[in-house]
Each structure stands twice: as C-alpha cells, then as structure tokens.
C-alpha positions as CSV (number, residue, x, y, z in Angstrom):
1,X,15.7,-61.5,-49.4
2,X,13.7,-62.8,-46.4
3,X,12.3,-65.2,-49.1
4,X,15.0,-66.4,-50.5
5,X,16.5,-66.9,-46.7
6,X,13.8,-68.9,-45.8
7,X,13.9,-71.1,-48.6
8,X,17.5,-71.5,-48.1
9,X,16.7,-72.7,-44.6
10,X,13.8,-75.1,-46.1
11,X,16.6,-77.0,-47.9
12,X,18.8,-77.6,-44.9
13,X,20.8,-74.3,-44.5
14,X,20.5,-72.7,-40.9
15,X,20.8,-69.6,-39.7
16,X,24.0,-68.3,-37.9
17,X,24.5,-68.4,-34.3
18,X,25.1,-65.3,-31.8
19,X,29.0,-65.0,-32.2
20,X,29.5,-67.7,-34.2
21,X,32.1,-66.8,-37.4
22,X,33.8,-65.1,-34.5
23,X,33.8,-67.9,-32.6
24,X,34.7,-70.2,-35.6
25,X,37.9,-67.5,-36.1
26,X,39.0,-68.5,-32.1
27,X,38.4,-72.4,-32.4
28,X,40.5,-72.3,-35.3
29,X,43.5,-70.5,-33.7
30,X,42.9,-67.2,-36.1
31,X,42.0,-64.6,-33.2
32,X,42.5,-65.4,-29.0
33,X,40.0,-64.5,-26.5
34,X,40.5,-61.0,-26.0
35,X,40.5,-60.5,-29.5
36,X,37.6,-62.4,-30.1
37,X,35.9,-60.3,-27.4
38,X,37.0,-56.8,-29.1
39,X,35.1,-57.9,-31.9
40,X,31.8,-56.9,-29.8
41,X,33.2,-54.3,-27.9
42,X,34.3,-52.3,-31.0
43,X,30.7,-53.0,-32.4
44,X,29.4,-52.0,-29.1
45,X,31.7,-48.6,-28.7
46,X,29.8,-45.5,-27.6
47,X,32.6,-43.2,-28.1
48,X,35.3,-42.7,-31.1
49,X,37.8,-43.4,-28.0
50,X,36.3,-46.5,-27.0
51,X,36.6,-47.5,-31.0
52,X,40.4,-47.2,-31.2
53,X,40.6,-48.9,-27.6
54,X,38.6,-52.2,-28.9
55,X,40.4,-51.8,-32.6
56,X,43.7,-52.0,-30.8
57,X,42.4,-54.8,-28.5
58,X,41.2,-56.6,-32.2
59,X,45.4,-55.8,-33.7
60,X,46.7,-58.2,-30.1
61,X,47.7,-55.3,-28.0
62,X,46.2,-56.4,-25.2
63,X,47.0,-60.0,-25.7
64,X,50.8,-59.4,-26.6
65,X,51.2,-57.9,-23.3
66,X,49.6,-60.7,-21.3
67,X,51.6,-63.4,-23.1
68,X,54.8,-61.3,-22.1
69,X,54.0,-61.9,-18.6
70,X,52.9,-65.2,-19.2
71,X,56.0,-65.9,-20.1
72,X,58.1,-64.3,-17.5
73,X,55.6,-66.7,-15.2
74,X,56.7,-69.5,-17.1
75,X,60.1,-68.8,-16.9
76,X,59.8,-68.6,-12.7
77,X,57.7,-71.7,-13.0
78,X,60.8,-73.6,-14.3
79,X,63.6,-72.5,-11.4
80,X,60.5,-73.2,-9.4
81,X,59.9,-76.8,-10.2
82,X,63.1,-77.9,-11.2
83,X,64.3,-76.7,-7.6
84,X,61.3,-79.2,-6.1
85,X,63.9,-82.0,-7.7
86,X,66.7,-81.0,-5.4
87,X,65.5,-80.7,-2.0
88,X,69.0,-80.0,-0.7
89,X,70.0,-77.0,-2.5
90,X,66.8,-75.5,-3.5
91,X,66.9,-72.5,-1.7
92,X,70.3,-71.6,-2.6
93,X,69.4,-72.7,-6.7
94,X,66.1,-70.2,-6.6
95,X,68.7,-67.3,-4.8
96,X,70.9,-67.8,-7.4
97,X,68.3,-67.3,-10.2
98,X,67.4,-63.9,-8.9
99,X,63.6,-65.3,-8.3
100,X,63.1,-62.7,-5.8
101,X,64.4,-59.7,-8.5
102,X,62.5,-61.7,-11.5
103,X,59.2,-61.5,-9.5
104,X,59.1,-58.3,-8.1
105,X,59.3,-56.8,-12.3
106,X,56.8,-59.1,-13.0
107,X,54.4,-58.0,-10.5
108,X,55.3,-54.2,-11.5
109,X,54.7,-55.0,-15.4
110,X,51.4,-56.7,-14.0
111,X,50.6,-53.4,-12.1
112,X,50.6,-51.0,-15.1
113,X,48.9,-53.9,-16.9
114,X,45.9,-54.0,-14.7
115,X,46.2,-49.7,-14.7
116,X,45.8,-49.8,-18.2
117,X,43.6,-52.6,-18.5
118,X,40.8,-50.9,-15.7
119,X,41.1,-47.5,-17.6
120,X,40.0,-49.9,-21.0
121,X,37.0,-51.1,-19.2
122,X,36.0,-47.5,-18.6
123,X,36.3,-46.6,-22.0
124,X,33.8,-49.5,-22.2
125,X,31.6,-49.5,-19.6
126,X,31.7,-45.8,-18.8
127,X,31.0,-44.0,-15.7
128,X,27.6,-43.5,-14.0
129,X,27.6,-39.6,-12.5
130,X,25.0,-39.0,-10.0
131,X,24.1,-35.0,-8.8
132,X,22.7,-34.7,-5.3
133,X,22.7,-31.9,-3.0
134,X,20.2,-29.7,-1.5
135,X,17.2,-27.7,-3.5
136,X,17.6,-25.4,-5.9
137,X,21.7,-25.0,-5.8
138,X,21.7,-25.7,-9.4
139,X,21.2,-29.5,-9.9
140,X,19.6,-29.6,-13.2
141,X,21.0,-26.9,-14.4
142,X,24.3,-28.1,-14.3
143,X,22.5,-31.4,-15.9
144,X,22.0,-29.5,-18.8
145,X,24.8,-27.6,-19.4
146,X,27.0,-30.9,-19.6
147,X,24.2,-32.3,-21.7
148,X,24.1,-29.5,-24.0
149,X,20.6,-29.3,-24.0
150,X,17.4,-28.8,-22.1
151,X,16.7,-32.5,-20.5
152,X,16.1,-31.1,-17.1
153,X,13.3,-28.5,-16.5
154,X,14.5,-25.3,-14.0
155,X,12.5,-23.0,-12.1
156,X,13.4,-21.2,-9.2
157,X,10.1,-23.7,-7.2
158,X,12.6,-25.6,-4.7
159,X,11.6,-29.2,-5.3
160,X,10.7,-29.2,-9.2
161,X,12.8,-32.2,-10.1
162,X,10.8,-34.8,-8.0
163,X,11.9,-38.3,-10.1
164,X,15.6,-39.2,-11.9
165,X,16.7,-38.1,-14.9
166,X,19.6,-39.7,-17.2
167,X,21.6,-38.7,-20.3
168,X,24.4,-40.2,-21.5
169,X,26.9,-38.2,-23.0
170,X,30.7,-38.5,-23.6
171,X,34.0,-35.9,-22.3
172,X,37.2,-36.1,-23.8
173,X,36.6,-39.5,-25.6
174,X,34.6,-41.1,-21.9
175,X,30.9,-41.9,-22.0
176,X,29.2,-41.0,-18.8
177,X,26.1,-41.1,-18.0
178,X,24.7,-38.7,-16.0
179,X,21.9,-38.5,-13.2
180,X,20.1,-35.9,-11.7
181,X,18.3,-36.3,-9.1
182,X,15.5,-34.4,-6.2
183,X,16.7,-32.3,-4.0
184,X,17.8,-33.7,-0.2
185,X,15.9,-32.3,2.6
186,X,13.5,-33.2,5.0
187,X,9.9,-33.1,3.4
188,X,6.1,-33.8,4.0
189,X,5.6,-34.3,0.5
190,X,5.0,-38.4,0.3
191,X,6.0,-37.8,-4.2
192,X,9.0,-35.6,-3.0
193,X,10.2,-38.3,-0.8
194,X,9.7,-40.8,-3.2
195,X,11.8,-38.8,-5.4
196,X,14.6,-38.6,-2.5
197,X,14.5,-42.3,-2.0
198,X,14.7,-42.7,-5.6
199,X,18.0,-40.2,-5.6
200,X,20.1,-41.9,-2.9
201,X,19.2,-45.4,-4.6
202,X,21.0,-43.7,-7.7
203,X,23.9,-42.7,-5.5
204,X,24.5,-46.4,-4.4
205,X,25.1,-47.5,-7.7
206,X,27.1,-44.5,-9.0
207,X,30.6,-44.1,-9.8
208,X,31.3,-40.6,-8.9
209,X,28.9,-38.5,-7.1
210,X,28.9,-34.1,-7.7
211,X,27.8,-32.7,-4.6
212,X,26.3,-29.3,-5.5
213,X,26.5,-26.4,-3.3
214,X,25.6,-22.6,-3.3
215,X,28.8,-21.0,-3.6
216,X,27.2,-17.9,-1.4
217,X,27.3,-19.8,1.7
218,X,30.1,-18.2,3.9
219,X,32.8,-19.4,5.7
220,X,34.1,-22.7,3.7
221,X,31.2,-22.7,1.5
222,X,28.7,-25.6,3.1
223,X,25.7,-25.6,4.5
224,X,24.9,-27.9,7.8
225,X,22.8,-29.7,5.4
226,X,25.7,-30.0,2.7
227,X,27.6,-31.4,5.4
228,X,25.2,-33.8,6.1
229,X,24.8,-35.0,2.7
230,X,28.8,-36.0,2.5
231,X,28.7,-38.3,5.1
232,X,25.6,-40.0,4.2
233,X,27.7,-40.8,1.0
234,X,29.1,-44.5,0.6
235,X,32.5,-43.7,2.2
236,X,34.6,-45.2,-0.8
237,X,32.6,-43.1,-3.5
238,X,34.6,-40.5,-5.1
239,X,33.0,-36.9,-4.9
240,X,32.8,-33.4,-6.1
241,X,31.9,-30.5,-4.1
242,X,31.2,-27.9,-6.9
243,X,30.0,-24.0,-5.6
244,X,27.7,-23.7,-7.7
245,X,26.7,-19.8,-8.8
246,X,30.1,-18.8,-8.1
247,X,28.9,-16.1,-10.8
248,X,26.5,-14.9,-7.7
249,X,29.5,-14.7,-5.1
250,X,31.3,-12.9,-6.9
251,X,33.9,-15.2,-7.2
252,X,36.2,-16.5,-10.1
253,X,35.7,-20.2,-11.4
254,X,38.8,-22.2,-10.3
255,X,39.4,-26.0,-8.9
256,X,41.1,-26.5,-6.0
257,X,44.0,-29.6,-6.0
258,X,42.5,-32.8,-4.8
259,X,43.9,-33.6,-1.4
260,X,42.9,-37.5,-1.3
261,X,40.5,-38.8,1.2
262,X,36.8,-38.7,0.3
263,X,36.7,-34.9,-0.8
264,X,38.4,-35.6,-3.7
265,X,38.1,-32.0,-5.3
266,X,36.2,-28.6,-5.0
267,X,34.9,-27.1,-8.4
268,X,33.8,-23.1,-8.2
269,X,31.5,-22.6,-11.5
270,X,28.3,-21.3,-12.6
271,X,26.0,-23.9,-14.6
272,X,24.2,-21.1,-15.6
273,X,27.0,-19.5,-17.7
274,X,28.8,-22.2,-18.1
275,X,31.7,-20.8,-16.3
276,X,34.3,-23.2,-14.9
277,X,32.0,-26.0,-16.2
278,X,35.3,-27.3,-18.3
279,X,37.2,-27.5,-14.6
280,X,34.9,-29.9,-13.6
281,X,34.8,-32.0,-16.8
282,X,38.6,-32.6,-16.6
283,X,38.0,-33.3,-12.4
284,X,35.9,-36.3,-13.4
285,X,38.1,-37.7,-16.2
286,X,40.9,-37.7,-13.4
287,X,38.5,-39.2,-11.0
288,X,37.8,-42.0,-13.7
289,X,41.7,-41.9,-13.7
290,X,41.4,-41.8,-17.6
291,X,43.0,-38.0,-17.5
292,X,45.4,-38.2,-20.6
293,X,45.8,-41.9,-20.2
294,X,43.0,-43.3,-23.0
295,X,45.5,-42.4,-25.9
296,X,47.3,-45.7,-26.0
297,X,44.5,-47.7,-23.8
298,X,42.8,-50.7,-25.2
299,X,39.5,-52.4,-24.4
300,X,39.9,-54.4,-21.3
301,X,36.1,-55.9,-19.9
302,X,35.6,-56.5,-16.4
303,X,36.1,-60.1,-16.7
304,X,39.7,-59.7,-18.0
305,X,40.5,-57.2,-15.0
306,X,39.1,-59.7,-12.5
307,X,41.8,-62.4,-14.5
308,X,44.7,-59.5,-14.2
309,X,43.4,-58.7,-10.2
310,X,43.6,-62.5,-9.2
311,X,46.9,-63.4,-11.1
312,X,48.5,-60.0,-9.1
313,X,46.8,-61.7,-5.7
314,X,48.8,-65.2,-6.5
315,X,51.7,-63.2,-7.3
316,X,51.7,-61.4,-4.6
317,X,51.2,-64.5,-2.3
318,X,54.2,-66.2,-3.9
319,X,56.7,-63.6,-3.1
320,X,55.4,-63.7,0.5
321,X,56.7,-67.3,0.3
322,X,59.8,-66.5,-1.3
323,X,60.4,-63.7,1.3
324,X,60.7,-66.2,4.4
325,X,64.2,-67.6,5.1
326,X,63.5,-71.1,4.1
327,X,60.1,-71.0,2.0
328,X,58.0,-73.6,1.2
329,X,58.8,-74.0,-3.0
330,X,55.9,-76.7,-3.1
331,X,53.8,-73.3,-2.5
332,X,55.6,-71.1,-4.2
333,X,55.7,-73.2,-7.0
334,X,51.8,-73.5,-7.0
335,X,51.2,-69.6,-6.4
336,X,52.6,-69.1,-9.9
337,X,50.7,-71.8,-11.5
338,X,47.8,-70.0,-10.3
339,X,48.6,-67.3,-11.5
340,X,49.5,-68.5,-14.8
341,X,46.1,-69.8,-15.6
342,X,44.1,-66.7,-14.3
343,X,46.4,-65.0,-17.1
344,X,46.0,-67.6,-19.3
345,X,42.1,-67.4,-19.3
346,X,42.1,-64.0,-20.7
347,X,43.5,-65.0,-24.0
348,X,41.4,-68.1,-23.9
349,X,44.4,-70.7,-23.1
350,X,42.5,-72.7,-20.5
351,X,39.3,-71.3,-20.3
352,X,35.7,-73.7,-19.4
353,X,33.7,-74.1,-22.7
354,X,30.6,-73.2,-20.0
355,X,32.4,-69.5,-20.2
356,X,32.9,-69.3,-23.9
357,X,29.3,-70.1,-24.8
358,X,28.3,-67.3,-22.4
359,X,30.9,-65.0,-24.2
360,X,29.8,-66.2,-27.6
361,X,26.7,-65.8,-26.7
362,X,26.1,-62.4,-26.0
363,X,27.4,-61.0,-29.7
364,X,25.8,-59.9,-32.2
365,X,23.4,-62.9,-34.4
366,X,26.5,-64.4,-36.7
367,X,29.5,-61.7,-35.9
C-alpha cells in the first residue's frame, strides 16, 4: 500500500490535508462550523458520554439552537434599525414592539444555552482533580480506590509520595483526571519540598481540589494545619473536605449539603474500604455541574462558549440601553449586531479564514 501511495503521489496525486474532506464538506455548505468541529471531538471522545455529546453536536443540535437565537437577534435588529429612520417616534415604535420583553427571553434562552454548552465542553475537556492535604490522611489511597487500581504506593512512612501522580479516569460518563500529590507540611527534606512545590503548582491549574482530612480529629474535624491548607487555596477553586478513615472514628459515611462559598461540600468515607467513596463521586460531578445534566448535552469547545459568553455580554449591554428613558437606538442597535456576529462565528457565518485554518488544522491527516 505505501507503494502504491507513493507512486500515486509520483504522478501528481497528493496527500490529504489535516481536516481537509471535512473542511471540503463546510466550504461547500454540507456541514456548519460546529458541526465540522464535532467531527474531531467525536473522534477525540474519551468517554461513551462525550461520544453521544459530539454525535449530537455532528446531527445540528447545537447549531439549531444558535440559529434560533440568531434569529430572534435578527428579528430585534429590524425594530432596531428601522426605528434609526424615524427619529421622532422611535422610542415609542421600539415600546410598542415589546423590545424590552423580546430581549429579556432572548437573553434567558441564551443563559441555558451557554449552561448547556459549558457542561459540553466538560464532557470534552474533562476536569483536572487535584488531592492535597496533610501526610498520611489517605491521599493515595483514595487515588487508588477512584482509579481502581494500585497507581499510587501506601505505606504508613508520612511523606512516601514525594512527586505527582496522574490517572485519568471517567465517573458517570466525565473524564477526570486525577492528581495526587506530597503531603503539606513544613519539611527539611530539600526532595520533599520539591515535591510540595510541585503539589501546589498542580493545585493552580486544577479544576476541583479534595482536601483530605483524618476524620479522628475532634471538634469539627480539622486540624490547624487543614485549616491552613484551605486558605492557601485559590479563593474561586471549588473544594472538597472529605474525613477520610471515617471507618477509624467510628463514624458512618454520609455528605453533608453544600452550603455555597468556597467549602463547597464535606465527604465522610474510608478510601480504604471504599466506604462512602460513591458520595464523593457524585459531589464532584455536581461540582462539574454535569450532575444528571450530560443526558441531552452536546459538545460545545471552549471557543464556542467564549462566542456564547461575549454575545450574552452585548446582550446584556443592549438592554442597559434600552432600560434608560430615552436610550441611544444608534447603540442599542449596534449591541445586537455584536452580538449577532459573536453567535454567528460559532456556526462559521462570519468567521476569519486565519481561524478556520487553525480549526482545520488541528484534525486528524484527511478527516
């Protein structure tokens, strides 16, 4: 085959471009962007979940959806202008057209978009998990009981795990990848604390952190040290106190209801067992806000959220405008134009050919 390939290419044939029959499929009006784009990401899934998300993305979910409010832009975007052509009345003509009503439903169908559309480019991208906490409360052995296998060696030696250790696996249908890291504490060791640098460098790029604790502690369960290692954490990074060895304490597994804030839930379980481990896995799928909502999701990257997160900013702006008692319509009128083309970009209406050869691109050679 690889000679008759390269004789093929001898007599002018040439091989196929990253992306190209794909992209041949959007030049010629068969698929739009975000189709286009599914194309890789269902090539690229790392879960069954993720599979359906990019094959519904591939059918036009996602794209039916965005034309919809596209649309109901365009619809605005006429009072708008045609209001610009009576200067005398055009405040009274855009009352009368419910603008004010039109946009708000807008904006809320563009809300639940971008919901759905962030919880897609989870499904995608999945969700970095970093453990920290102090020595020997159970770190990697947690690590292995959501990896299902020895990755991680435990002793009872305080300090064994000196470097980071990854796995990716998947819960309910999200691929996470998980990170265990060296024990915090104050150390002489110059490896340990290479291994503790190395651990909160890990934290800053995480997605949800699982503060371990030994569930013996009295009182409320944390140590002066545990306390110290929650507000060293990046203030907007969701977290997990789990009490560990709640086996030891004599004490039930059970989850206690997130109140909001940065605690966002406390886990009692024993990664030893295995006990409660389940009321933690279900804790981090409603962290990732995918909790029963991945069903009916569909692959959404991070470049189509940005598109859906800008359009709601423009949208937002323009019913500030409409909100004052004689608004500028030249504004108003632009707002929605703006926000017209961010949507418009996601299904490849007025996108830069700069950005579709860095899409293209990045496929697979000739999908």
């Amino acid at each position: 085959m690889r000679l008759l390939l390269a004789r093929c290419v001898e007599l002018g044939a040439r091989l196929a471009e990253p992306g190209e029959f794909t992209k041949r499929a959007f030049l010629n009006g068969k698929l739009d962007l975000a189709q286009a784009e599914s194309v890789a990401d269902l090539i690229d899934a790392a879960s069954a979940t993720a599979a359906r998300a990019a094959a519904r993305s591939l059918a036009g979910e996602f794209s039916r959806e965005v034309r919809a409010i596209v649309d109901a832009v365009t619809d605005l975007r006429m009072v708008g202008e045609a209001t610009l052509d009576f200067p005398d009345e055009d405040i009274e003509f855009v009352r009368a057209s419910d603008a004010a009503g039109r946009l708000a439903r807008v904006r809320s169908d563009l809300d639940a978009l971008l919901g759905r559309a962030a919880t897609g480019a989870r499904l995608a991208s999945g969700l970095v998990v970093v453990l920290v906490g102090r020595p020997n409360v159970g770190k990697s052995s947690l690590m292995n009981r959501l990896a299902r296998e020895d990755v991680a060696i435990v002793t009872a030696i305080p300090g064994t795990t000196r470097d980071t250790v990854e796995r990716s696996i998947e819960i309910g249908g999200i691929p996470l990848t998980i990170v265990d890291t060296a024990g915090l504490r104050d150390t002489v060791d110059a490896v340990e604390r290479l291994g503790i640098e190395r651990a909160w460098s890990a934290v800053e790029r995480a997605d949800v952190a699982l503060v371990l604790v030994d569930a013996r502690e009295s009182g409320d369960g944390l140590h002066d040290e545990d306390r110290a290692i929650l507000a060293r954490l990046p203030p907007a990074l969701p977290r997990i106190v789990v009490h560990n060895k709640c086996d030891l304490a004599a004490r039930a597994p059970g989850a206690e209801p997130r109140a909001g804030g940065a605690e966002r839930a406390h886990v009692w379980l024993s990664a030893l067992s295995g006990a409660g481990v389940d009321l933690l896995e279900q804790e981090v799928l409603a962290i990732a806000g995918v909790e029963g909502a991945h069903e009916d999701a569909f692959i959404a990257r991070e470049r189509h959220v940005a598109a859906l997160k800008d359009a709601a900013a423009h949208l937002r702006d323009a019913a500030a405008h409409l909100a004052g008692g004689r608004p500028p319509l030249e504004l108003y009128a632009e707002e929605l134009r703006q926000a017209q083309d961010a949507l418009s970009s996601i299904t490849g209406e007025f996108t830069a050919d700069d950005l579709l050869g860095v899409i293209f691109s990045r496929f697979c050679i000739g999908k």
